[in-house]
C-alpha positions in Angstrom: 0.0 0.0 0.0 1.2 3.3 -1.0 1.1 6.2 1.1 -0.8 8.5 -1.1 -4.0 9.7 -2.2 -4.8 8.7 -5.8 -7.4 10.5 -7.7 -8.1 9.8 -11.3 -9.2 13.0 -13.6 -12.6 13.8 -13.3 -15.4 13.0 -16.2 -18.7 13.5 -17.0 -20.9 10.8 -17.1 -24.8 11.0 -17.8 -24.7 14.9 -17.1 -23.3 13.8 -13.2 -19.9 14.3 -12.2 -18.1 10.7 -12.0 -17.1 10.3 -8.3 -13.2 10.5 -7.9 -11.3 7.5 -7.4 -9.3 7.3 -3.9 -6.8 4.9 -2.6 -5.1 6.6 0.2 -2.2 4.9 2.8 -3.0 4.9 5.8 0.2 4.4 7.4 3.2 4.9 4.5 5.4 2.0 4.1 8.8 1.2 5.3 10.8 3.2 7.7 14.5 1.9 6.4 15.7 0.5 9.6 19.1 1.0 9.1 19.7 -1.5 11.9 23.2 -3.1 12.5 22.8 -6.4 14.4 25.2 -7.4 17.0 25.9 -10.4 17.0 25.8 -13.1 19.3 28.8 -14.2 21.1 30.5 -14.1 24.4 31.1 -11.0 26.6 28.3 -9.2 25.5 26.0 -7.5 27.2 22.0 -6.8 27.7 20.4 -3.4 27.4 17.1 -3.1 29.2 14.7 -0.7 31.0 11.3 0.7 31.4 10.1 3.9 30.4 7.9 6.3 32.8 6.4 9.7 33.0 8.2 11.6 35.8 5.5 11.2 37.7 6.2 7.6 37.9 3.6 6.2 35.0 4.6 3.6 32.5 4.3 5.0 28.9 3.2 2.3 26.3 4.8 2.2 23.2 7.3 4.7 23.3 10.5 4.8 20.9 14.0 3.9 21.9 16.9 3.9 20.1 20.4 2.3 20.9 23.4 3.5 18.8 24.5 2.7 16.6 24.0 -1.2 16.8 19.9 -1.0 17.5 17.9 1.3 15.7 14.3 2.7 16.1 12.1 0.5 18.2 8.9 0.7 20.0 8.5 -0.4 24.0 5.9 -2.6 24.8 1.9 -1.8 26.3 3.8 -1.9 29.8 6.4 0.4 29.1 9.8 -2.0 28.9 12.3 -2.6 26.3 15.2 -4.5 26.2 18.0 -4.8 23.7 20.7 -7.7 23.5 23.3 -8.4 22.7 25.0 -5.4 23.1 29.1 -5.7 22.2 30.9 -3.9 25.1 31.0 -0.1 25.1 29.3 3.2 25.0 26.3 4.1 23.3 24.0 6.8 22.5 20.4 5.8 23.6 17.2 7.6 22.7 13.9 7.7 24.1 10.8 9.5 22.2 7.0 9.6 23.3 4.8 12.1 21.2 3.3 14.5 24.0 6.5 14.5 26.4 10.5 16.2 25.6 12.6 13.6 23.8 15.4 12.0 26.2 19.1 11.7 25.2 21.9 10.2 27.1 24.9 7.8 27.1 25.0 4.4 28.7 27.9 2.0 28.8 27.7 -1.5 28.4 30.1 -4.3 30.5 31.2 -7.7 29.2 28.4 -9.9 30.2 26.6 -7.6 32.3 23.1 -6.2 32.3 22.1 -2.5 32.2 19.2 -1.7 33.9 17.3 1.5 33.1 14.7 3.4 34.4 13.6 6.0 32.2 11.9 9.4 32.5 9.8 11.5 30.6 8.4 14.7 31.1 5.0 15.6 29.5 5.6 18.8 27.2 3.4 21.9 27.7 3.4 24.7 25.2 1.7 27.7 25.7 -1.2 28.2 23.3 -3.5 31.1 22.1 -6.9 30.2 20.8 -7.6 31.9 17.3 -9.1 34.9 17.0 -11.7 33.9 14.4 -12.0 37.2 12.5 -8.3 37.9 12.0 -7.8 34.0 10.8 -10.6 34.7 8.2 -8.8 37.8 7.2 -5.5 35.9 6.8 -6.8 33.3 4.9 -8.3 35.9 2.1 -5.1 37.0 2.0 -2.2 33.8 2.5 1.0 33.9 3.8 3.2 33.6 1.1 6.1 30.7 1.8 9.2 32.6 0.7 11.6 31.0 3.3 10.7 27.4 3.1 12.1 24.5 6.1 11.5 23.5 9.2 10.9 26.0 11.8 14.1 27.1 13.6 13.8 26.8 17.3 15.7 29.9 17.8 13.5 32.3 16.0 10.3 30.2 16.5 10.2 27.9 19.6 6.2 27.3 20.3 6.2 26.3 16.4 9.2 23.8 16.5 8.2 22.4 19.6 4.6 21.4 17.9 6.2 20.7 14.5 8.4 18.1 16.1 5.5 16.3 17.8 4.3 16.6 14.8 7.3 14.8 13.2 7.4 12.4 15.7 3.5 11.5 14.6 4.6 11.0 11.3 7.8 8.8 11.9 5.8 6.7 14.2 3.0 5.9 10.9 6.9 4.9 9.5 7.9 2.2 12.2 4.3 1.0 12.4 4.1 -0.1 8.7 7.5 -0.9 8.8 7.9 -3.2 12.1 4.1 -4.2 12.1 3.1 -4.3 8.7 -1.1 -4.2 8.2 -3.9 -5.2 6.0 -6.9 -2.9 6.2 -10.4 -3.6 5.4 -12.4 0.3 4.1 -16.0 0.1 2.7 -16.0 2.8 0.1 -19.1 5.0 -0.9 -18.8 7.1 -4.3 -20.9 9.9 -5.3 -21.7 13.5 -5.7 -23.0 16.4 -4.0 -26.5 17.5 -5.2 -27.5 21.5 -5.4 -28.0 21.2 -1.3 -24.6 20.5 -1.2 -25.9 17.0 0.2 -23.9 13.8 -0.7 -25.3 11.2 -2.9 -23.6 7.8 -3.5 -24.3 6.1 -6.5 -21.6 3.2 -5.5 -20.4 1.0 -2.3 -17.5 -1.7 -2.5 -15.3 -2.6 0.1 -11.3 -2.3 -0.7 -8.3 -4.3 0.8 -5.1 -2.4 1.4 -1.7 -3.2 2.7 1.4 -1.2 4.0 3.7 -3.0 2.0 5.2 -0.1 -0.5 5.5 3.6 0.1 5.3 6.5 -2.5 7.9 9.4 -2.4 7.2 13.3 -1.8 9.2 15.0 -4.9 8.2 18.9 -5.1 5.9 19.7 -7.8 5.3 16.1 -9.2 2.1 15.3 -8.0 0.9 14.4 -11.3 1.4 10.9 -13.5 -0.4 9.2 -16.1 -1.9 6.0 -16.1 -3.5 3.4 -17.6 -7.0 4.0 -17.1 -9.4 1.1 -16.5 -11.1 0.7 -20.0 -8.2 1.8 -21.8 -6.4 4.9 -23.0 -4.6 7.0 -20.2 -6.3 8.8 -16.5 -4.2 12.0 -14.7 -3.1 10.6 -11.5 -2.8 13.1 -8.6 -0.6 12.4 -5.4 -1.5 14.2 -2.7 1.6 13.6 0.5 0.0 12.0 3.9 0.8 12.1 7.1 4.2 10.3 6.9 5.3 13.0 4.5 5.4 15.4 6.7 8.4 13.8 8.1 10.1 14.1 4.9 12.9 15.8 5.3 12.6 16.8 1.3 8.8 18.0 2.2 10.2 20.0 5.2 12.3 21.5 2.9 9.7 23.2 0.3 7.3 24.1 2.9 6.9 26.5 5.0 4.7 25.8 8.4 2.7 27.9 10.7 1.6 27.4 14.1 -2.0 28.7 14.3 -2.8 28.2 17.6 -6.1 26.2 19.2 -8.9 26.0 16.4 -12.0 24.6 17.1 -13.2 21.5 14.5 -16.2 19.5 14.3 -16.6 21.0 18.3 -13.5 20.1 19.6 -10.6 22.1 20.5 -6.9 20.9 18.7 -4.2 22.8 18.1 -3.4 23.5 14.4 -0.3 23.7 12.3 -0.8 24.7 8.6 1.6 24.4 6.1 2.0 25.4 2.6 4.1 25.0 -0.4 7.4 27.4 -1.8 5.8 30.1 -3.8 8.3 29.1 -6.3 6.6 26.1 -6.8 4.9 27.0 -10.2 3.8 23.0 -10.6 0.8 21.5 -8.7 1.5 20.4 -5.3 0.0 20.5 -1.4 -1.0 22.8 1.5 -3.0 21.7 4.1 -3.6 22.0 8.4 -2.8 19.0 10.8 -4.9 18.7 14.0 -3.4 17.3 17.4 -5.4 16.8 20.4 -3.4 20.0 23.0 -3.0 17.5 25.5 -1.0 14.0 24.2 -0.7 16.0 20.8 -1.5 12.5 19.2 -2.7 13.4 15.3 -6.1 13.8 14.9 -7.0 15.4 11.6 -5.0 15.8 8.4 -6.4 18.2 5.3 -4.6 18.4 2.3 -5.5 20.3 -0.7 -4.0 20.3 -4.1 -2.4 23.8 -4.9 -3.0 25.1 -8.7 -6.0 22.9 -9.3 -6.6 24.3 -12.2 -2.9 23.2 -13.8 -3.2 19.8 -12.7 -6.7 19.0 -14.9 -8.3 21.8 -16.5 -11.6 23.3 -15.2 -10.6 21.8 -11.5 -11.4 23.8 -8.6 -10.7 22.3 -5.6 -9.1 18.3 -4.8 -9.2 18.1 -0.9 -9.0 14.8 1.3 -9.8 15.2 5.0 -8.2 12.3 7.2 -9.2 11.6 10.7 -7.5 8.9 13.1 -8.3 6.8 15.9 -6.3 5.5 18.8 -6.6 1.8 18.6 -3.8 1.3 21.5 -1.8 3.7 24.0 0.0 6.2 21.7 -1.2 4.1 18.4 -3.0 5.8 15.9 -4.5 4.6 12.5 -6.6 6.7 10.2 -10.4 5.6 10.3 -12.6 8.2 8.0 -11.4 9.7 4.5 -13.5 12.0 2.5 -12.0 13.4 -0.7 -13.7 16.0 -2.6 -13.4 17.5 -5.6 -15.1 20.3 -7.5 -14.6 20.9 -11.7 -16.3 23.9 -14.0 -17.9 21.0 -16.5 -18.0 21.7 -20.2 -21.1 23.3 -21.3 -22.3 24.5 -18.0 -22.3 28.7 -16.5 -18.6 29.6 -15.4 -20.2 29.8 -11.6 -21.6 26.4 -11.5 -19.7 23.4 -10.3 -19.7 19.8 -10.1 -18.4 18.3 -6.8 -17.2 14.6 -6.4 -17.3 13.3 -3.3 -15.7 10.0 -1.5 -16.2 8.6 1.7 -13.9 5.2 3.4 -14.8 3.8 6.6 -12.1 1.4 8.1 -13.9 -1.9 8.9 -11.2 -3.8 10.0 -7.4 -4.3 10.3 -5.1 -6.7 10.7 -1.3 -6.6 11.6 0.7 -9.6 10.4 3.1 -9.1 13.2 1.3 -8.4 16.7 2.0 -4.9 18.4 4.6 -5.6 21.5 2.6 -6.8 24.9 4.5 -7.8 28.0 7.4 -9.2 26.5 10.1 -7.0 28.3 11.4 -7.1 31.8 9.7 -5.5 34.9 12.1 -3.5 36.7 
C-alpha cells in the first residue's frame, strides 16, 4: 500500500460528475531500519529498561533507540524494552514519546553484564493562544506567502518547532508502524456527488483491501502521473503527501509551516499547524492543516488540498481529502474516516456552476501480520 491519495481525472458521465477514485495509505510503508545487528557471542552484554512519565507512569509504546548497533524500536503496552546483545562499550540511547520532551543520554555496556534502566519523561506543555476567528478569516483571504521554506528554527520560532516536532514524531511513528508491524486494512467505500443542497449522494459502495507493504515518495511539484485507465487509454493521476510526509525531510524542505494556535473542528478544540508550499513552486503540489489533540498531541486530523488545481486538470477547482484517526492502543494511531472531494467547472455548464465529487472510506477492519509488543520485556 502506498502512502498517497490517488485521484483519477474527473469526467462527465450521464450529465453527473463521475465520483473521484481514492486509494489513500494509511500508514506509508517502510521506515529503512538502518539497523546493525550485533551479533551473538560471548562477553556481550544486555540493554534493558522501562520507560515512565516523571511522575512515575509507564508509557506504552514509546520509541527507543540504541546507537549505533539497534535502531528505532517501540516499548511494549507496559512500558519496557530490552536490547541484546549489546558488544561492550558506549552508546547513544534515545527515548521519544509524542506529547513528552525527547530523552538523550549515554550508557555503557560491560562484558556480560546487564544495564538496567529506568527512564523518565516529562510531559511537554506549550503555551497556546486560541484563534481569533475574525483575523484568521482575514489571513486566509489573503495567505502567507512561503518565501523562506524549512522546518521551523527553534531559535526564532520555539512554540512552532516544539509542535512541529511532535508533529514529526506522529509521522515517523505511521513509519515504524508499517514498517515493524506491517497491516492489512479492510475500508467500505461510498462514491458519489453532492447534489444543489450540497448534500452527498452515492451512486456506488464496494469494500477495498489495502496493505502497508510499499511507500510512495514526496518530490516537489510532481504530483501528477499518467496512467492506464481502466477501460483503456490513459487517466491523470494526482498524489496528494499523507501524514508520513510530513516527516520528509525533502517535504520539510519546500514548505513552510505555521503554528496557528487552538482552532475549534467538528466542536472540539486541537491545536493547528498549517503548512504550505514554496511560492516558487509554479507546478501542482499541497497545503494543508494537521490537527493534534493539545494535551498527548497524538494526530487527529489531516487536510490536504491540491495547490493550482486548475494546472493539474483543466476546469478543477478544488481536490481536498480530509483524514481523521483513531487511537486503537496507547499512543497508536490509525486513520479511520477519509472524504475526498473535488469540484470541476464541467463543459457546457455557467462559469459559476460546479460539479463536486465526493468519496467517503470507513475502516472496517485491520489486521497486523506481526502483533504490536505486549508484556514481553522485563519488569524493573
Amino acid at each position: 500500500m502506498q502512502n498517497h491519495t490517488r485521484l483519477l481525472r474527473p469526467a462527465p458521465e450521464r450529465g453527473l460528475f463521475r465520483p473521484v477514485l481514492l486509494v489513500l495509505a494509511l500508514l506509508g510503508a517502510a521506515l529503512a531500519p538502518g539497523r546493525v545487528r550485533a551479533q551473538a557471542g560471548q562477553g556481550r552484554g544486555t540493554v534493558r529498561g522501562v520507560v515512565r512519565s516523571t511522575t512515575g507512569d509507564r508509557i506504552p509504546y514509546a520509541v527507543v533507540v540504541l546507537e549505533p548497533v539497534y535502531s528505532h524500536r517501540f516499548t511494549d503496552d507496559s512500558g519496557s524494552f530490552v536490547f541484546q546483545p549489546v558488544p561492550p562499550g558506549t552508546y547513544h540511547l534515545l527515548a521519544r514519546q509524542v506529547g513528552y520532551k525527547p530523552l538523550d543520554t549515554t550508557v555503557t555496556v560491560l562484558p556480560s553484564g546487564t544495564l538496567d534502566l529506568r527512564i523518565a519523561l516529562e510531559h511537554l506543555v506549550v503555551e497556546l493562544s486560541q484563534i481569533d476567528v475574525t483575523a484568521e478569516l482575514a489571513r486566509a483571504a489573503r495567505p502567507s506567502r512561503c518565501t523562506e521554506p524549512g522546518q521551523p528554527d527553534p531559535a526564532q520560532t520555539p512554540e512552532l518547532a516544539a509542535i512541529f516536532l511532535q508533529l514529526k514524531q506522529n509521522a515517523e511513528r505511521y513509519w515504524m508502524l508499517a514498517d515493524s508491524y506491517p497491516a492489512i486494512y479492510r475500508m467500505s467505500r461510498s462514491r458519489g456527488y453532492l447534489d444543489r443542497d450540497g448534500k452527498a449522494v452515492f451512486t456506488s459502495v464496494d469494500t477495498i483491501e489495502m496493505r502497508t507493504d510499499t511507500r510512495w515518495h514526496y518530490a516537489p511539484g510532481h504530483l501528477l502521473a499518467d496512467m492506464q485507465a481502466p477501460r483503456g487509454g490513459t487517466e491523470l493521476e494526482v498524489k496528494l503527501p499523507t501524514l508520513p510526509d510530513l516527516a520528509d525531510s525533502t517535504f520539510g524542505a519546500n514548505h513552510c509551516f505555521r503554528l496557528v494556535g487552538l482552532d475549534t473542528l467538528d466542536g472540539e478544540m486541537y491545536v493547528r499547524v498549517d503548512f504550505r508550499p514554496d511560492e516558487r513552486l509554479v507546478e501542482p503540489d499541497a497545503d494543508g492543516s494537521a490537527y493534534l489533540d493539545p494535551i498527548t498531541y497524538l494526530i487527529q486530523h489531516l487536510t490536504i488540498r491540491l495547490t493550482h488545481a486548475d494546472r493539474a486538470v483543466v476546469d478543477l477547482v478544488n481536490l481536498t481529502a480530509r483524514v481523521r484517526f483513531r487511537e486503537i492502543a496507547p499512543s497508536i494511531v490509525i486513520a479511520d474516516l477519509i472524504t475526498s472531494e473535488a469540484a470541476s467547472r464541467e463543459p457546457g455548464r455557467l462559469r459559476s456552476q460546479l460539479v463536486e465529487g465526493r468519496e467517503l472510506q470507513r475502516l472496517l477492519s485491520v489486521f497486523f501480520t506481526r502483533p504490536l509488543p505486549r508484556g514481553h520485556g522485563p519488569q524493573p
